[in-house]
Structure formats: C-alpha cells, structure tokens
C-alpha positions in Angstrom: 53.7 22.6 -24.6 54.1 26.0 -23.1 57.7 25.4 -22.8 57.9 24.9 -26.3 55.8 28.1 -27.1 58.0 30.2 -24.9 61.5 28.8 -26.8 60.1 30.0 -30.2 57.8 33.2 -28.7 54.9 32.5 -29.6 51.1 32.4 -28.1 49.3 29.2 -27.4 44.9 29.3 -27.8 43.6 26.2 -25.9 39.9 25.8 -28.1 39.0 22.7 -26.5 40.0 20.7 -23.4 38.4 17.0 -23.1 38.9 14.2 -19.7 37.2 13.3 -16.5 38.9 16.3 -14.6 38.0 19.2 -17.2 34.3 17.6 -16.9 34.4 17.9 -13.4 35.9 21.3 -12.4 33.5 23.7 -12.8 31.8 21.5 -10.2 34.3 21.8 -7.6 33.4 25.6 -7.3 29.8 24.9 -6.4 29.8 25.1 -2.5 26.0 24.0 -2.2 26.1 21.0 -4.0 28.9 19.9 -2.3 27.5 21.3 0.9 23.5 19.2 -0.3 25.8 16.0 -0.7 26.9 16.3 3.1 23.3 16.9 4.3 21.5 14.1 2.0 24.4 11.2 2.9 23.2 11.7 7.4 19.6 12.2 6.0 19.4 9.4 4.2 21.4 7.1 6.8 18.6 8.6 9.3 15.4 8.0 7.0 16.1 4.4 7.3 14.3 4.8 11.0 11.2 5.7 8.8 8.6 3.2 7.1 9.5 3.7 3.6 7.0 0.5 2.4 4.4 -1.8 4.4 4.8 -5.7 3.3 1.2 -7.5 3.4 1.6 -9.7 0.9 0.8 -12.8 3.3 -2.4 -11.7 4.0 -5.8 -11.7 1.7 -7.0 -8.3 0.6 -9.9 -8.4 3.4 -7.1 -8.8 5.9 -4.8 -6.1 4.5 -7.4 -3.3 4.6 -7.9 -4.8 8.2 -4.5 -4.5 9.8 -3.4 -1.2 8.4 -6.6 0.0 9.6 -6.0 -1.2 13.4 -2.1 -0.2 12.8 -3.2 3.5 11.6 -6.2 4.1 14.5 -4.3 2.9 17.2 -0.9 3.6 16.9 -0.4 5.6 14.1 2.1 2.8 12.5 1.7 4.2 8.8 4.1 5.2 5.7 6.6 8.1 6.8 6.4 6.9 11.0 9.7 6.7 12.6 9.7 3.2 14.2 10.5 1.4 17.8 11.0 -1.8 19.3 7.8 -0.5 21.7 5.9 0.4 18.3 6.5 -2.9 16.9 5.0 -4.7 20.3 2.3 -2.3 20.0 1.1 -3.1 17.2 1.4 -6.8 17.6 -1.1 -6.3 21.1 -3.6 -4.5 18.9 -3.5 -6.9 15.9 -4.7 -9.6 18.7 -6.7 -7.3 20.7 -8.5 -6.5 17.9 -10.1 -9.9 16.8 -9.6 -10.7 13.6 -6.4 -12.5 14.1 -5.4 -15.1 16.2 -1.1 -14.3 15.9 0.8 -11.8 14.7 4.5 -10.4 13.7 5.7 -7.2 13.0 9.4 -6.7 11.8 11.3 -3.7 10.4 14.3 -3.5 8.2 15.9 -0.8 6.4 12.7 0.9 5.4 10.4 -2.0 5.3 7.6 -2.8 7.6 6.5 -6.5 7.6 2.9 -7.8 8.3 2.1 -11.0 9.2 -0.3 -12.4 11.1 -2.9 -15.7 11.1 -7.2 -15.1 10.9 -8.9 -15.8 14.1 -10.4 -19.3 14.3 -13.9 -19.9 15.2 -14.5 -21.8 18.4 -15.0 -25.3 17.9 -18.6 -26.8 18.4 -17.7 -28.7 21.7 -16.1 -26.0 23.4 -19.0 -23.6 22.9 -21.2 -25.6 24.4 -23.4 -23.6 27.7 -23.2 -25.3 31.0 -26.6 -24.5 31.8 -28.0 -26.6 28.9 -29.6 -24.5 25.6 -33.4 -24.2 25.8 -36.1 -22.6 22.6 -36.2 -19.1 21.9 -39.4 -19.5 19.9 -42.3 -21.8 20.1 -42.5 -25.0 16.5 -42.6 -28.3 16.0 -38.7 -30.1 15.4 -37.7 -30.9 12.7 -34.7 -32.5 12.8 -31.5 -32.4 15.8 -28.1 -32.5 15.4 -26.6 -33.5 19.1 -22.4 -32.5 19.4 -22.4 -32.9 22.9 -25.1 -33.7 26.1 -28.5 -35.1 26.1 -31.1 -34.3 23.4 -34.5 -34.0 24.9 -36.4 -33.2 22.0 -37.1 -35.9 18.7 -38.4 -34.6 15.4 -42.5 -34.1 15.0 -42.4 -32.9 18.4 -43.8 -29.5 19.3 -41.8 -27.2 21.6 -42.5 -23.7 23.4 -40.6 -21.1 24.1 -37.9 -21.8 26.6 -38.3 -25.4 26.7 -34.9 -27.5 27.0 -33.9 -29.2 24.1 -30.2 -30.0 25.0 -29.3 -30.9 28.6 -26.1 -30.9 30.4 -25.5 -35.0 31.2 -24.7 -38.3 29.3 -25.7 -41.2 31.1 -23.1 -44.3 31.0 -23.7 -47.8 30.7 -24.3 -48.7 33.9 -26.9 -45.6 34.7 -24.7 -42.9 35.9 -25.0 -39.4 34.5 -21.7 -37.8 33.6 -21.6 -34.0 33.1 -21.2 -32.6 29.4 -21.7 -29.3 27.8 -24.9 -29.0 25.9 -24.0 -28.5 22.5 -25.6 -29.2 19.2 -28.5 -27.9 17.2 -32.6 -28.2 16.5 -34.3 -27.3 13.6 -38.0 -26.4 14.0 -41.1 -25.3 11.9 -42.6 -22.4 13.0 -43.7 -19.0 11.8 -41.7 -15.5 12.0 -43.7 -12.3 11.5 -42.0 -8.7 10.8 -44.5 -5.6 10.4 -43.5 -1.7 9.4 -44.6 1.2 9.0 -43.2 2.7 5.3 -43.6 6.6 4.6 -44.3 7.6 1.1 -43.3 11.0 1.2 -39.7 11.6 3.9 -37.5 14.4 3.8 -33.7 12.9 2.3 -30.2 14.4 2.3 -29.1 14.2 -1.5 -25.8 15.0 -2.8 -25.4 18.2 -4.7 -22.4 17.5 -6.6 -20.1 19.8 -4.8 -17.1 18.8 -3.1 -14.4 20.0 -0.6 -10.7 18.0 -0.5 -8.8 18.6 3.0 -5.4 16.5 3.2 -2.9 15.8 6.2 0.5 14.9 5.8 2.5 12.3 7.7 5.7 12.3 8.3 8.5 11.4 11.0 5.7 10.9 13.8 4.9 15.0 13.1 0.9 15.6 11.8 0.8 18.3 9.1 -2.7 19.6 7.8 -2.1 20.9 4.3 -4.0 24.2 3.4 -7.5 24.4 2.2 -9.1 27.3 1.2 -12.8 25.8 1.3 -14.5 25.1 4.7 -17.0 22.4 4.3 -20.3 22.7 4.7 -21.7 21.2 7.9 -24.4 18.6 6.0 -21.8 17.6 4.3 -20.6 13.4 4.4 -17.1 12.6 3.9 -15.0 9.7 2.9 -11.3 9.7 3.3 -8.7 7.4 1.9 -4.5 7.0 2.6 -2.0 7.5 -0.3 2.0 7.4 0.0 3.0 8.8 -2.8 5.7 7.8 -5.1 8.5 9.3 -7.4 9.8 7.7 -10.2 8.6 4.3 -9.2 10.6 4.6 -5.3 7.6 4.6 -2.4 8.4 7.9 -0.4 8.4 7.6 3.7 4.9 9.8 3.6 1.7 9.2 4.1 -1.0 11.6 3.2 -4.7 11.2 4.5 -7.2 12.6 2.1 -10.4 13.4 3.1 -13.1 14.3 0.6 -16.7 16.2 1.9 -19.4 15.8 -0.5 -22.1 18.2 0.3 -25.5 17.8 0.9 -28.9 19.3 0.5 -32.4 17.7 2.4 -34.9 17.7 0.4 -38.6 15.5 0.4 -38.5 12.1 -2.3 -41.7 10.9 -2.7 -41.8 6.7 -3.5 -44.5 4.8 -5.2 -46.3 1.8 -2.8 -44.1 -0.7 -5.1 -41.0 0.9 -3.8 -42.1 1.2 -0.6 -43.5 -2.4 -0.3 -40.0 -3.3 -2.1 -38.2 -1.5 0.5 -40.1 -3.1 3.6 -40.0 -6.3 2.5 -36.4 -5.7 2.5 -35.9 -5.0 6.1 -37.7 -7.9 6.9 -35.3 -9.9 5.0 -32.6 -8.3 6.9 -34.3 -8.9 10.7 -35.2 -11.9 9.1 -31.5 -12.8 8.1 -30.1 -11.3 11.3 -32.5 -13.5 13.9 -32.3 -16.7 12.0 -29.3 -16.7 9.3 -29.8 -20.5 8.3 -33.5 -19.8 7.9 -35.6 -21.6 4.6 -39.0 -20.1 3.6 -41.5 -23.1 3.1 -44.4 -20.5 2.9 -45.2 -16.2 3.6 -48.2 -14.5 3.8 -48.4 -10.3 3.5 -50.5 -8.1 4.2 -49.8 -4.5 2.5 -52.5 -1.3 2.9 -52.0 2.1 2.6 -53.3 5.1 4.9 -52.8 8.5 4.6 -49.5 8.6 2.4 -48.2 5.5 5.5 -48.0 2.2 3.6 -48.4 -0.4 6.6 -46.5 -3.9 5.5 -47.0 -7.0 7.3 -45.6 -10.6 6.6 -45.6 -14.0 7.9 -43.0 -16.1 7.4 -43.3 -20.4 7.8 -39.6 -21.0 8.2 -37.5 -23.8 9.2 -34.4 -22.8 11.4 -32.3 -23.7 14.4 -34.5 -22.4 17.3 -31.4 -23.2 19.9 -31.1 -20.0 22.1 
C-alpha cells in the first residue's frame, strides 16, 4: 500500500488498525507487567510448599474442630504454613498423643493438606478389669450385679459398706481350683447421696458492658504478623478468638488470620431471689450428682432450704440407685 501511494504521490491516513498483534503492542512497552509475570510464575511454583486448603472431610464436625485445634497449638500446621516431611510426622504424633484418636494420616499435595484419622476406642470391659479386685465406695443394699469377669461376692438384697469386696480376682474350675481373672463387672445398690451449699443472695458479678476491642494476627509462610490495633484492651476484659483464611473470588488464600475479640467488663453486685438461688443450688447438686454417679436414678429426695442473713443454706438427700463399684 505505501508503494502504491508513493507511485501516484499521495498521503496515506491509517484510522483504524484491527488483529491480535495491534491488540497486543502497546503491551509489549510495559516493562512491569512483563517484569510482575516473571516474579508471579517462581512465586507461584514456590507457594505450592504452602497449605493453600485443609481436607477434613472424613471426620465428624466434633473431630474437625478437634484436630485443627491440636494441629494449630502444637505445631502451628494451619492455612498459609510452609510444610515438611518432619511437620507432617509431627502432627501425626500429636493427633495420637492427644487422645481422641486412635490412628492418624497426614498428606500434602500441591496446596492441599489431608486429615484423616480414626476416634479412640474405649477399652473393652475385660481388659479394664483391676487386679486387686473392685471393692464399695459407699455403703447400700444391691440391687442387682452384672459380673464380666472374676468372682461376684455380693447377691442382690444384700447390704454392703463402704470398701467391702464385691468382685474378686479368681474363678474356681470344676474340679475346685481357683484360676486368676481380673475383676470386672458391675453392682448396682440403693443408697442415699446427700449434697449441701451455701447460696449468696447478693455477690459481686463481672457483666459485659457492650464494648469491644478486635486484635488480629496474620499467618503466613511460618512468619507471625500482629496486625495494628489502635485500642488496648481493657484488663477485665474476656476474650474469644476464632481462625479465618480468607478467600478471593471463591480461591482459599495460603493465610490464616487469628482474630481475637475482648469484650469488656464491669463488676458490679446482682442480687437473686431464694427461687433463683435454690434453682441454682439444686443445680450443682445435679452436676456433683451427675459427675460421682452418671448412671444414677432418683427413686426419692428430700431438701431442706433456709435462709440466714441474705445466705440461703440448701440441703438435699438423694435415694438413688447406681453402680457403687469403686
């Protein structure tokens, strides 16, 4: 074309040029994007060492909250951590070491951190039995006896005291001879359980004021970075902190940011009515009740509730039927 213009002298006016190349020219004058491309392409091939996302979908929710909780305290295995073979085994040790779980397997791919890991078992019956046979921790009459392994020594209507044998450590054969077993099993007995406290009506009571102070801490590539806050909090104040890896655009980012929120507090004197305090002792005697004998059933209670000088004084008797096996 500009061969053509020069042959018959005259001046070509390009108004519009169209194509891939024309698109991208202006481009190729850009040093710093080319210059970003360079730096993102090793960045990216190096951010595969990080944990980009956690796979716990084998476990129940009780059991995810569990293991990223031992993962975080002990090893600080969380979103944005650069990870190692040692990490890996590391975490595995403290999954077991920590309990709940009876096996578990960590593995990491391209990003991806996957949990799995099996809930403890409970011992079996037989093999908790106590060499040393299993004697009363509280005085009652039996009620009924379930014998796993051993000798029983008690039968039901029988009246017991406290550390008196109920399952011994022998089963005799045929022929007379006693052959060593470990006393296991269980004896439920009637007998009474008594709790008494001692319930102020007037105590002094830290009660949230409605004021609240946000400090957060970033994670990222094993470094610890505490994000500025330009409130202090107050020292009475209780706080509650949760984890959060963000996200853009749907992708889970290798960060994780820990997000602690203080509420503050102010003490101040709460006054109760004798309902809410006999309400609330009763309640811890549930609990003690609950914590000494969990299979415990009521078959009859007796309280005894006074008040003296702003001290409501709470006393109940319990009849209960419960495995007295201690």
């Amino acid at each position: 074309m500009a061969r053509f213009a020069r042959k018959r002298r005259v001046h070509l006016h390009i108004q519009k040029k169209t194509g891939l190349f024309f698109a991208l020219r202006p481009y190729f004058r850009r040093r710093g994007l080319w210059g970003g491309l360079l730096l993102f392409v090793p960045l990216l091939l190096w951010s595969r060492g990080l944990v980009w996302a956690v796979d716990v979908s084998s476990l129940t929710a009780g059991q995810q909250a569990r293991a990223l909780a031992v993962l975080r305290e002990n090893i600080q295995l969380v979103p944005g951590a650069v990870v190692t073979q040692e990490k890996l085994t590391a975490g595995e040790y403290a999954l077991l070491q920590s309990g709940e779980f009876s096996w578990a397997s960590l593995n990491f791919l391209d990003g991806r951190l996957v949990i799995e890991a099996a809930e403890a078992k409970p011992v079996p019956d037989i093999a908790a039995g106590t060499l040393y046979g299993i004697r009363a921790k509280t005085a009652g009459t039996v009620v009924s006896a379930n014998l796993v392994s051993g000798t029983m020594l008690v039968v039901p209507r029988q009246a017991v005291e406290k550390g008196q044998g109920l399952i011994g450590t022998a089963r005799a054969e045929q022929d007379g001879t006693l052959i060593f077993q470990p006393a296991a099993g269980s004896v439920r007995a009637q007998f009474e359980w008594e709790f008494a406290e001692d319930v102020p009506l007037t105590v002094a009571a830290k009660q949230l004021t409605g004021n609240t102070t946000v400090q957060r801490k970033l994670f990222f590539a094993g470094q610890e970075i505490s994000l500025p806050s330009f409130l202090a909090p107050a020292e009475s104040s209780v706080s509650v902190t949760r984890h959060i890896q963000p996200e853009f655009l749907g992708l889970t980012l290798p960060v994780s940011i820990e997000e602690t929120t203080f509420h503050e507090q102010t003490e101040t004197s709460v006054h109760s009515s004798e309902d809410e305090a006999k309400a609330l002792a009763r309640l811890h005697g549930l609990q003690a009740l609950k914590k000494d004998y969990p299979d415990a059933e009521f078959v009859a209670q007796k309280v005894d509730v006074t008040t003296e000088s702003d001290t409501l004084h709470y006393r109940a008797v319990y009849t209960i039927i419960a495995d007295i096996c201690g």
